[in-house]
C-alpha positions, 0 to 999 in steps of 0.5 A: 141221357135221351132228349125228352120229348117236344111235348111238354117240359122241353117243348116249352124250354125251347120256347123260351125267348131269353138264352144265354150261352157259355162260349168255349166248347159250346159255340166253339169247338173245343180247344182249350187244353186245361190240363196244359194250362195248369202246367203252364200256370203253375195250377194243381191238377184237377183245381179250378183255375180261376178259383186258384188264382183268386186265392193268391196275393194279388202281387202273385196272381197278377202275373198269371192272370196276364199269362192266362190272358195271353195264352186265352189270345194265342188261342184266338187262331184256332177257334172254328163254330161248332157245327150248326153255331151260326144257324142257330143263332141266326134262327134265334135271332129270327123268333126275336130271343134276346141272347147273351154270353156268361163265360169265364174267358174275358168280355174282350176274348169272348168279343173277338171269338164271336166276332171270328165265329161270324155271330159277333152282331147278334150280342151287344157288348152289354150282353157279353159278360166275361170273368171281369163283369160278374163272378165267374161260373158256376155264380148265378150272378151273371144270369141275374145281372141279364135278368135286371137287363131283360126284365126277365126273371130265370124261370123265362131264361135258358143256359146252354153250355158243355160243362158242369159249371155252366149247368149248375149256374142254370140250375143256382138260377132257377134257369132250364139247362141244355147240355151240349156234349159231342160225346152225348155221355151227359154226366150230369143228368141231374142237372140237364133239362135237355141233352144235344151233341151240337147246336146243330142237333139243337137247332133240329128240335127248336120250335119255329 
């Protein structure tokens, strides 16, 4: 799909002054292997993971929610921003948006990623949300939950993520969505207010 015009309905999206974004593939460049991880955690192909382990007897899951933990922390060491991550964030910060991070990963994995990422001291620890603090996605809850923090409500918020569950939890919300996608396939147009490949491409058509 093509980014609609600023006029109008993107225009006002990038207006908004309430974002929350998704972390992995989004501000990160990629690098989980979900396919690698099933393998390793024992996951049918194509299932959802957390929602597969959270099927399991708790004396079962735990011990793959440890491994799931562990191979999240060894991954630490190859998170890079994506292209234009810090700019964005930092011009953001400059329009006085209030931001915040909704992930599946753990508050304390995504803390660290941002901290590596150079954007750590824009997100309080009660704006990062992870796996443990809200269901995961694609639950609008963790977009509720920064509602009542905010005293804001969807219709004044903005999703951005790379992956159909961060825009369907924009969309369970009543948020407005940006899909980033490096491919710029955006498969779920249904779902995607606005298209970008980066956030560098994004911070191009913010407003100031």
């Amino acid at each position: 799909m093509k980014n609609r015009t600023l006029a109008g309905h993107a225009e006002a999206i990038l207006t908004r002054k309430h974002w929350v974004f998704d972390l992995d593939g989004t501000l990160t460049l990629p690098v989980h292997d979900f396919s690698v991880i099933r393998q390793a955690l024992g996951v049918p192909q194509g299932i959802d993971i957390l929602g597969y382990l959270a099927s399991l007897p708790d004396p079962e899951a735990q011990p793959l929610h440890d491994k799931l933990n562990a191979i999240e922390t060894e991954l630490l060491e190859q998170i890079e921003p994506a292209p234009g991550t810090v700019q964005l964030i930092e011009a953001l910060q400059r329009r006085g948006s209030r931001m915040g991070v909704l992930t599946r990963n753990t508050r304390d994995i995504a803390i660290r990623t941002l901290d590596s990422l150079g954007v750590g001291g824009y997100f309080p620890e009660e704006c990062i949300l992870g796996r443990g603090d809200a269901p995961p996605k694609p639950d609008p809850e963790g977009l509720f939950r920064f509602c009542v923090r905010w005293r804001t409500v969807p219709a004044e918020m903005v999703m951005v993520g790379d992956y159909v569950f961060d825009l369907q939890t924009g969309r369970n919300a009543g948020a407005a969505t940006i899909h980033i996608d490096r491919t710029r396939s955006f498969l779920w147009p249904e779902l995607t207010d606005i298209g970008v490949s980066t956030p560098e491409e994004l911070l191009q058509i913010l407003p100031a």
